[in-house]
MDTraj code that builds the backbone (N, CA, C; nanometers):
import mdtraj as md
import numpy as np

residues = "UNK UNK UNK UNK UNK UNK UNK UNK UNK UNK UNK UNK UNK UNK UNK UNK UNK UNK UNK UNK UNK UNK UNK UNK UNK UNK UNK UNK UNK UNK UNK UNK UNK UNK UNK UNK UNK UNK UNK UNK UNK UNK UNK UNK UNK UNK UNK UNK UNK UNK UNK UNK UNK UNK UNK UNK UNK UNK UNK UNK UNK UNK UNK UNK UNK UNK UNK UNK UNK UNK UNK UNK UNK UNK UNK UNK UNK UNK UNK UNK UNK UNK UNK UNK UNK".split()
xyz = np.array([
    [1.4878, -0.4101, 0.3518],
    [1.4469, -0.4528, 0.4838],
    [1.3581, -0.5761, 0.4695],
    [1.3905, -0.6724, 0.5345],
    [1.3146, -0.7796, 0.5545],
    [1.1838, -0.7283, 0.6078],
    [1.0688, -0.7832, 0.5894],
    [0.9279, -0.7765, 0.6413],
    [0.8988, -0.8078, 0.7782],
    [0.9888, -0.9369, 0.8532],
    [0.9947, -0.9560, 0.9310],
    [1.0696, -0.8728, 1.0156],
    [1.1355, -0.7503, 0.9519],
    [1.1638, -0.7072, 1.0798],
    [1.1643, -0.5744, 1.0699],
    [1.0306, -0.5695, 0.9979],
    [0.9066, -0.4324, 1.0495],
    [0.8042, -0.4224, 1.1213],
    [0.8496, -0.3821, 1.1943],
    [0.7184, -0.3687, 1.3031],
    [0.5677, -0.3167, 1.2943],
    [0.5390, -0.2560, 1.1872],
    [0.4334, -0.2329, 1.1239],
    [0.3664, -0.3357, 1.0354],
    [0.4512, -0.4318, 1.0016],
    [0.3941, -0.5341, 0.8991],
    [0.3949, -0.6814, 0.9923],
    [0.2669, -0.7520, 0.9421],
    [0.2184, -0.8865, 1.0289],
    [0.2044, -1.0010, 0.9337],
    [0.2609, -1.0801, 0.9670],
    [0.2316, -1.1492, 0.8655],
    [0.0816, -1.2007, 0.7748],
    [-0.0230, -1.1852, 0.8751],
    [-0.1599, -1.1860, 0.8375],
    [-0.2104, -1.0942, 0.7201],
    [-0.1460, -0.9868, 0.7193],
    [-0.1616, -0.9008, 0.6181],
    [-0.1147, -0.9710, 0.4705],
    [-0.0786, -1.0785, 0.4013],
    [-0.0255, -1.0890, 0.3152],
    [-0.1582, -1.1695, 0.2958],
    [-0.1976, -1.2627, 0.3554],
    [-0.3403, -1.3172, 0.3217],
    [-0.4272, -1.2600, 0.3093],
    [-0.4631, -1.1454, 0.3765],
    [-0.6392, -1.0694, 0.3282],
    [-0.5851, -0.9185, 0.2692],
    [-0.4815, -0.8876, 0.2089],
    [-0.4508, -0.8195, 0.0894],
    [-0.5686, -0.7790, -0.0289],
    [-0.6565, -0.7240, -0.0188],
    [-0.7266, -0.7498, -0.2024],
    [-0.8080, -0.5948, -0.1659],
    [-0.7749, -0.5318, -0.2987],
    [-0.7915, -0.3921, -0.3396],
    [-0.9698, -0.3679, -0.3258],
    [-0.9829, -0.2289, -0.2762],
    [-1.1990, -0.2232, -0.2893],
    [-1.2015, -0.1552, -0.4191],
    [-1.1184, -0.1075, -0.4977],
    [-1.1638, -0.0642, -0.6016],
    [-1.0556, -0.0663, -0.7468],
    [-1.0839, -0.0610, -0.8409],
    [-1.0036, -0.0451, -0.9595],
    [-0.9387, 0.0935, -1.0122],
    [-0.9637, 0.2010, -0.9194],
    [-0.9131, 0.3285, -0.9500],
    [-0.9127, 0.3856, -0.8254],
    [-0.8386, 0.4569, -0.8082],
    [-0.8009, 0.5339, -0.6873],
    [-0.9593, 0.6018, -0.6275],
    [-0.9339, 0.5573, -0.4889],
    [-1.0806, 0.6228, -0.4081],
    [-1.1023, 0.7323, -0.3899],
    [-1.0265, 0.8492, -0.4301],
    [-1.0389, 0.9489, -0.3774],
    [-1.0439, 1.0550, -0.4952],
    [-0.9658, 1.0249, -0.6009],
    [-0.9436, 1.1261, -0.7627],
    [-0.9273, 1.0261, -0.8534],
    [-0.9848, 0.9213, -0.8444],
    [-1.0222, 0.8385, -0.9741],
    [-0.9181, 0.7643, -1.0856],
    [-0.8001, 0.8311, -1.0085],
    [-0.6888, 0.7900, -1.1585],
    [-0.7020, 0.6365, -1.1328],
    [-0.6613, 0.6021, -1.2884],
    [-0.6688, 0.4600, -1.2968],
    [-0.5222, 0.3834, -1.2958],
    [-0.4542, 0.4410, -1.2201],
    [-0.3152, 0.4274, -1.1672],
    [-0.2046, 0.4903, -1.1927],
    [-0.0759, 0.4517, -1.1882],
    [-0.0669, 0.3860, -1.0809],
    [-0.0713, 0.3639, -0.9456],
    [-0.1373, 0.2515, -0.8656],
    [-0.1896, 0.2385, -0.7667],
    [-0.1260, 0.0937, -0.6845],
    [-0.2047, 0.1573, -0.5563],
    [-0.1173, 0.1162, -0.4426],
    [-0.2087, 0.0623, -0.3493],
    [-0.2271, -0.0333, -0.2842],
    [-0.3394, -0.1139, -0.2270],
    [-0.2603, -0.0883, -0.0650],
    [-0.3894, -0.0466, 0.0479],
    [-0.3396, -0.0194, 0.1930],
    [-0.3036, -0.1724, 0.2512],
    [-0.1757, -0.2480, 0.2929],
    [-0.2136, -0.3654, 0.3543],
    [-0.2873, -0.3988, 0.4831],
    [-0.3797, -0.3006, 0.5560],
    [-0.3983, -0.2757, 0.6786],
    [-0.5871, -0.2654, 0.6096],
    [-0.6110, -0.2026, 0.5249],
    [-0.7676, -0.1930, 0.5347],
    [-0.8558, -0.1936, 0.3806],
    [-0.6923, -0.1933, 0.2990],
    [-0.7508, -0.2199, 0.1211],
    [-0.7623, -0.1072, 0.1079],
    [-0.7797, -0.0150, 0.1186],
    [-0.7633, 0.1312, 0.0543],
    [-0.6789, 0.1435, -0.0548],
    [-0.7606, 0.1787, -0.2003],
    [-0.6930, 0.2257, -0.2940],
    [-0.6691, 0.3669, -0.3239],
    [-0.5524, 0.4183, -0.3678],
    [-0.4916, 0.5209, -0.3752],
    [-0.3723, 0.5377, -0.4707],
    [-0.4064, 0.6298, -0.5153],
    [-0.2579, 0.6530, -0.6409],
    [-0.1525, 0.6800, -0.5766],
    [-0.0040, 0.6791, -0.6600],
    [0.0956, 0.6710, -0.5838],
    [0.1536, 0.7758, -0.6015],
    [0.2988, 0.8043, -0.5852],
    [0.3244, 0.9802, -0.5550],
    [0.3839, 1.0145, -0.6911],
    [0.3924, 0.9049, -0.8176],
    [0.3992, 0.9823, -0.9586],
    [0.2658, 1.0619, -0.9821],
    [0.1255, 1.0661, -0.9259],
    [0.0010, 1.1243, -0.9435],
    [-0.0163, 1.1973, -0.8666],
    [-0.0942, 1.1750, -0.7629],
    [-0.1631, 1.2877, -0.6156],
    [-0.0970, 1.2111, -0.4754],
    [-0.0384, 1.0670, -0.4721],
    [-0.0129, 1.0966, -0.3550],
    [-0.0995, 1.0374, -0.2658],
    [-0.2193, 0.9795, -0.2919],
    [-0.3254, 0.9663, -0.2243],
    [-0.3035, 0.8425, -0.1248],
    [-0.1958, 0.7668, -0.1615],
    [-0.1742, 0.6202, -0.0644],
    [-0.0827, 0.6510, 0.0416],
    [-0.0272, 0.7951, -0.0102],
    [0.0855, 0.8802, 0.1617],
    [0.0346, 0.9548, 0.2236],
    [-0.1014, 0.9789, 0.1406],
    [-0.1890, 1.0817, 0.2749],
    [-0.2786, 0.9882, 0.3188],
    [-0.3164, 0.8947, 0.2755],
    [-0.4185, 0.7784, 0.3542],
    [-0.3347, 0.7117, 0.4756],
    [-0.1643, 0.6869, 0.4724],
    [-0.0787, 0.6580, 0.5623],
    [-0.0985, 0.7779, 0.6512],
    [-0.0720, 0.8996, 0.5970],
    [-0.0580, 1.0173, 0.7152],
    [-0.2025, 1.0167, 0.8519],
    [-0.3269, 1.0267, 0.7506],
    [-0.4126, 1.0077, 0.8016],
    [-0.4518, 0.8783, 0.9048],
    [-0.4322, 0.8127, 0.8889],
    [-0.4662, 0.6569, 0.9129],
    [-0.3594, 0.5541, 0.9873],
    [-0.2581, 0.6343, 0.9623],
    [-0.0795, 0.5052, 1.0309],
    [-0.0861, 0.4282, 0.9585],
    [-0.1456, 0.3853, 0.8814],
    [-0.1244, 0.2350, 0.8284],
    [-0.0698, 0.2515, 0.6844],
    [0.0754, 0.2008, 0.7593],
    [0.1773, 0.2358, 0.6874],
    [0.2205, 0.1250, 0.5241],
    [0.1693, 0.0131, 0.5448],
    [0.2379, -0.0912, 0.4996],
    [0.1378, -0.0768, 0.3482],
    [0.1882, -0.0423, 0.2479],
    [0.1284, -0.0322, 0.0803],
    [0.1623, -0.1917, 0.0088],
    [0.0805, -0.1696, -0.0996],
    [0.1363, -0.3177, -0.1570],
    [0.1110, -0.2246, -0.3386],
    [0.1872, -0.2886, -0.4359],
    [0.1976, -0.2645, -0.5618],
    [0.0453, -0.2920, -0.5881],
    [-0.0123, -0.1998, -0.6881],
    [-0.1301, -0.3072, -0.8003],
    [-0.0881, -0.2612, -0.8852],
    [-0.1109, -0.3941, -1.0193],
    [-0.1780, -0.5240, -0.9864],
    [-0.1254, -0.6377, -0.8948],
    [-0.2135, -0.6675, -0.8081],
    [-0.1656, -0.7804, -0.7130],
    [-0.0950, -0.8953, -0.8472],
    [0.0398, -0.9346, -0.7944],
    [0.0735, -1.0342, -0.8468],
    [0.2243, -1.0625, -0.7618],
    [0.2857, -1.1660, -0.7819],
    [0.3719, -1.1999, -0.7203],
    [0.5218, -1.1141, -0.7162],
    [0.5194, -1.0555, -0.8231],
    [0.6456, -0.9502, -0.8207],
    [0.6432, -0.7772, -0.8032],
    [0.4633, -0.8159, -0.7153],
    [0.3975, -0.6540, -0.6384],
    [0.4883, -0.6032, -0.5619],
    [0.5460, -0.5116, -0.5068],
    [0.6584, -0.5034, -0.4194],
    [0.6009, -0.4184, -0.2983],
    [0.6125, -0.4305, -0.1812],
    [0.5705, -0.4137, -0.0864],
    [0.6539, -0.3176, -0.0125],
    [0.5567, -0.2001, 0.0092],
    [0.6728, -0.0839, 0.1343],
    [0.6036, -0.0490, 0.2281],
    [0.6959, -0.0026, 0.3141],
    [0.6567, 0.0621, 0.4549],
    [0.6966, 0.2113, 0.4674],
    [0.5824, 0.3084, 0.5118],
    [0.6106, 0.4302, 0.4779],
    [0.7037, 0.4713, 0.6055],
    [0.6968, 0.3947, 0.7406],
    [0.7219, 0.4435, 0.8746],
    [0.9160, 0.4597, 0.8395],
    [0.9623, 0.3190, 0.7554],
    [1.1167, 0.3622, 0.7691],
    [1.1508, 0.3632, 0.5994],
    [1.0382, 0.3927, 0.5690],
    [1.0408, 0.4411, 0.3812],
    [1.1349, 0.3556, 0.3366],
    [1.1065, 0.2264, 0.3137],
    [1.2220, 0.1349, 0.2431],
    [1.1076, -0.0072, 0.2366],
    [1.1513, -0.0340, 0.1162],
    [1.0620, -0.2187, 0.0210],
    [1.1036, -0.2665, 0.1522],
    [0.9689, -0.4058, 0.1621],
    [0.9879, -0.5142, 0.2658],
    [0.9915, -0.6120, 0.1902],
    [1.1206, -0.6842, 0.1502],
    [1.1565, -0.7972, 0.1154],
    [1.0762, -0.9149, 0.1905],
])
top = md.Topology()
chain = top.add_chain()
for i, resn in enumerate(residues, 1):
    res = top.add_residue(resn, chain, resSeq=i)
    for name in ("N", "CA", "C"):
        top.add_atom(name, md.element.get_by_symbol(name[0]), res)
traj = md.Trajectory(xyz[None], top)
């Protein structure tokens, strides 16, 4: 799915992207991790606890980004569970 044509994702979000912590906020693992694109929330991903699909459940804010931030981070949306190209 293109990015542009998720309705959960803005394009503003790709500019203020940047993680609050180096290990998951909630059980500490030191990844792999998943940065919130909506508020920076770090959270491990669902090979660990899961913590970046219950911060979506909790919160709506659906749109995750890979860490480490870098250009081939891949970006998903939990609302229609599929990468935003």
């Amino acid at each position: 799915m293109l990015k542009t044509e998720c309705e959960h994702y803005r394009p503003e979000m790709a500019a203020k992207v940047g993680q609050r912590s180096q290990v998951c906020e909630v059980c500490a693992i030191e990844g792999p991790l998943r940065v919130c694109a909506d508020c920076g929330f770090v959270g491990c991903c669902e090979s660990r606890n899961s913590q970046d699909t219950e911060h979506w459940k909790l919160t709506g804010h659906a749109v995750i980004v890979q860490l480490p931030l870098r250009e081939t981070s891949f970006t998903w949306c939990y609302a229609p569970n599929d990468y935003l190209k």
